[in-house]
C-alpha positions, -999 to +999 in steps of 0.1 A: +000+000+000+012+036-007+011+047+032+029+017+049+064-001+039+071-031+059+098-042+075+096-076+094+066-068+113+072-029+116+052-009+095+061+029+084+038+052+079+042+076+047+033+102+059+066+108+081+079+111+045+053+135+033+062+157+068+101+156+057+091+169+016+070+194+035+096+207+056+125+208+027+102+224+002+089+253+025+124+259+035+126+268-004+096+282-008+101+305+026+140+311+024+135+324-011+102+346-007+121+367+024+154+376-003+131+402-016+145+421+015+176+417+006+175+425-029+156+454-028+180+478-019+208+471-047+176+474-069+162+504-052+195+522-056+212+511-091+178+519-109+164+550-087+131+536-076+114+545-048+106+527-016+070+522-027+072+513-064+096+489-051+076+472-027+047+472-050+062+442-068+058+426-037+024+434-030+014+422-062+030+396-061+012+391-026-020+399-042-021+372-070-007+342-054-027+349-027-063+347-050-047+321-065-047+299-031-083+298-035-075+275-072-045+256-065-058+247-025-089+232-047-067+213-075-050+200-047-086+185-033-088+173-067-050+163-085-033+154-055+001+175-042+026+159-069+013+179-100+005+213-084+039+213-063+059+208-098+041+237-115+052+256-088+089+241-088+091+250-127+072+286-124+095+298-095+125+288-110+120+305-144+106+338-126+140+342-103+159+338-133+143+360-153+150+384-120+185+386-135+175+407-170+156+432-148+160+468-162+129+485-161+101+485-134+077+468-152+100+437-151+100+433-117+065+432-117+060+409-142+089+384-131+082+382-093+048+396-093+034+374-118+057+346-126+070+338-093+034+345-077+017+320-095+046+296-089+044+302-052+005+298-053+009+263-063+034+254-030+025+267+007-014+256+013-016+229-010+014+214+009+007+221+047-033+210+032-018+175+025-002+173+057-028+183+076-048+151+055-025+125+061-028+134+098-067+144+100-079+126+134-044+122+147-032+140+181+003+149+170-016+168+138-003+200+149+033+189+155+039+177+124+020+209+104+044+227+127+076+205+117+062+211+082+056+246+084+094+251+106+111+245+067+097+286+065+118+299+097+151+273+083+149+291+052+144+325+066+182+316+084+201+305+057+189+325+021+182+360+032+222+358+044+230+334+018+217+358-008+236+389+007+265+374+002+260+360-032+250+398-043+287+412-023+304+380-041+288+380-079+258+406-083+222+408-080+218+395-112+244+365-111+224+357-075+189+355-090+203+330-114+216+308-090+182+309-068+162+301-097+181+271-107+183+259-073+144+262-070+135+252-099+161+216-093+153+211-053+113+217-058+105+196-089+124+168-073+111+169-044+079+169-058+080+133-073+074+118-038+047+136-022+017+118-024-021+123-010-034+106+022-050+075+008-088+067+016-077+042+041-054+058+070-034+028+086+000+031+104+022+014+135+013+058+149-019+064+169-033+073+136-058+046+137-090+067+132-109+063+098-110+087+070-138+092+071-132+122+093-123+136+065-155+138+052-169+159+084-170+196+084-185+224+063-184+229+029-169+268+016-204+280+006-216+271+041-181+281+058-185+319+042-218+323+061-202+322+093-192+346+122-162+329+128-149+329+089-152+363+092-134+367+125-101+344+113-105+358+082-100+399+095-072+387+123-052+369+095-055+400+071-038+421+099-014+393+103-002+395+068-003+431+068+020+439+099+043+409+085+050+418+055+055+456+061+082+444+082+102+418+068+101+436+034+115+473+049+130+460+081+166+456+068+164+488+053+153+504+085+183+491+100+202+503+074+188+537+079+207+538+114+235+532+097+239+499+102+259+478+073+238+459+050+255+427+055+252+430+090+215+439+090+206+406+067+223+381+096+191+394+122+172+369+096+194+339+110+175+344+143+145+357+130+147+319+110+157+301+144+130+314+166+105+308+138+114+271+137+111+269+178+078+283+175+065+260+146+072+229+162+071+238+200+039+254+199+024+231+168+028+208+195+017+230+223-014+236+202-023+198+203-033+203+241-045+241+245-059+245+214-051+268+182-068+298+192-051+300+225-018+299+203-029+326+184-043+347+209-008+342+221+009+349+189-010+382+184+002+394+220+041+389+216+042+407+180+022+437+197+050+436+224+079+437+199+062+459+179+065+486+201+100+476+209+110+488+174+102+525+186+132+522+212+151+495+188+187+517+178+214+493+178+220+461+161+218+438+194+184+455+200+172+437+166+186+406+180+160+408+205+134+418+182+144+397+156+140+369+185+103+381+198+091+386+162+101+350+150+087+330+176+049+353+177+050+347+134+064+310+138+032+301+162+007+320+141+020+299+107+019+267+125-017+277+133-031+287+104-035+248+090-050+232+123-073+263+134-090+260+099-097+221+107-105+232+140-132+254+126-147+241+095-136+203+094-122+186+069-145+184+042-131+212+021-099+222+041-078+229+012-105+253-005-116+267+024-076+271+038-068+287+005-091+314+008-081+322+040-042+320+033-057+342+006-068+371+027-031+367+044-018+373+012-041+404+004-033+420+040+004+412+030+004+430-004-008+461+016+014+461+039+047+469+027+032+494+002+016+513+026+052+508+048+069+522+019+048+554+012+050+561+047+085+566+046+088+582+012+060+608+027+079+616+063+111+602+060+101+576+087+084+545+096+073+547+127+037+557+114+039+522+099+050+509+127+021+521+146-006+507+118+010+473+122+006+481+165-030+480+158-035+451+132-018+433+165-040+445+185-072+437+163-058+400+158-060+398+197-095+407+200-112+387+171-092+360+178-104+356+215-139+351+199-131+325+175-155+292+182-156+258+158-188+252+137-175+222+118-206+205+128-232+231+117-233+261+130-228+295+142 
């Protein structure tokens, strides 16, 4: 059977396997996304664009993959993860190299808002949907979406820095080159061996419970007609929103305090560690308090280190932040999965996660745009910084109210 090898009289369940892919390939997926960071200020200052029109690459980018959760999350329902997730391999890998003829505006735009957008859409929820599948019923569900999910914080340490010093060492444009093939050769192989949770669940784990579990829950016409849909889907716009408006302008922030680049790009490396703590720590920690109590949770420590940016002046001080940040965005990731099965069921998770995801997505495509006009208007970001203060805030309150109606209603 596709879910079990046996050994003697052991038996292994696939879907160990499945958790590994998941982890590698969002290491890729994450690592690369947070570059942008990195990038944008040797493309900011050889071509003379500003902060916003800049970032707007970003949020578009942001804007599409994000609506186009909503189809891959279904053809993921439908195809199973091996197809979508080497669309995506072959898409992202031809977009960053087509990074490296960038000359005009426009090409950013079309090359990582576009092409690497509708790479990406194919790659996040589908995969952490098929995790959450092979798991559904299963009490270590939220440790292994958060072992998944932790492949986002490993990447976030190794190729923000990474691509720093491939731009000191070769170029910008040499750099994209290299990320591109090594997307487009890690993903698609990767690819080959992910597989969908059979109809049959059976394994040596506690994962004894019938899939027919999966079959429970509401259906996204009926999901869309409730408060609490509503409620995760506000908190998660707010949480894309203050995220991206930081990770996309934080380096140059720091930069602004003059700070060298190369040293500003290493507060990723613990930025990426605490993520990974939090994904599997409190993926786990979620399995006995619940998801909502991790968010709640979540939402309080970014609103705390939010604030600490306003007194933030020296590099150690973005340690700390760096730190705080990454373990309050590491718990709300490894959340986002579980609390939607929490919520709605099974029954359509993928759909229903992808339009969710989707309304991360559209909060993140906002945020660093608004970040970045901000400073081109004062000089500043600490108005930003206050916005994001009170999307953190926001996510506390809705999320408090959050209450499952996979079995009807509310």
């Amino acid at each position: 059977m596709i879910n079990q090898v046996e050994s003697g009289r052991k038996k292994f369940f696939y879907g160990y396997v499945v958790v590994a892919l998941g982890l590698f390939i969002n290491m890729v997926l994450g690592g690369t996304l947070y570059t942008f960071s990195v990038f944008f200020e040797p493309l900011s200052t050889e071509f003379g664009w500003t902060r916003a029109a800049t970032s707007g690459a970003f949020s578009l980018y942001m804007l599409l993959h994000g609506f186009l959760y909503i189809i891959t999350g279904e053809m993921n329902d439908k195809l199973g993860p091996r197809i979508v997730m080497s669309l995506c391999g072959l898409l992202m890998g031809l977009g960053y190299m087509l990074m490296a003829l960038t000359s005009e505006i426009w090409h950013i735009y079309f090359f990582y808002g576009v092409i690497i957008a509708v790479g990406m859409s194919g790659g996040y929820v589908p995969l952490i949907s098929t995790v959450t599948r092979w798991f559904t019923g299963n009490s270590k569900r939220g440790l292994m979406v958060g072992i998944s999910v932790a492949g986002v914080g490993l990447g976030t340490m190794i190729f923000p820095p990474l691509a720093r010093w491939l731009i000191d060492s070769y170029g910008w444009k040499t750099s994209y080159v290299v990320i591109g093939i090594a997307v487009l050769v890690i993903i698609m192989f990767a690819a080959q061996f992910l597989k969908r949770a059979p109809e049959q669940l059976i394994s040596d784990s506690d994962n004894s419970s019938s899939i027919d579990t999966q079959q429970q829950g509401l259906s996204l016409q009926k999901a869309v007609k409730t408060r609490q849909f509503w409620l995760i889907t506000f908190s998660y716009f707010g949480f894309g929103f203050l995220l991206q408006a930081i990770m996309v302008h934080i380096v140059m922030h720091i930069i602004g305090l003059s700070i060298p680049a190369t040293t500003a790009a290493t507060m990723f490396i613990v930025l990426g560690g605490a993520s990974v703590c939090a994904r599997i720590s409190l993926g786990s920690l979620a399995d006995r308090i619940g998801n909502r109590s991790i968010i709640v949770g979540s939402f309080l420590l970014l609103t705390i280190t939010l604030l600490w940016l306003f007194i933030a002046k020296e590099m150690w001080m973005f340690y700390i932040f760096a730190a705080l940040f990454g373990f309050g965005y590491g718990g709300m990731v490894a959340s986002q999965s579980p609390i939607v099965a929490d919520l709605f069921g099974m029954r359509s998770h993928g759909v229903i996660l992808g339009v969710i995801v989707s309304t991360i997505t559209f909060g993140s495509a906002v945020g660093p745009v608004v970040a970045g006009a901000i400073y081109d208007a004062s000089s500043s970001y600490n108005a930003a910084f206050i916005v994001c203060v009170v999307f953190a805030v926001m996510g506390i309150i809705l999320s408090l109210l959050l209450r499952s109606v996979s079995n009807g209603g509310d």
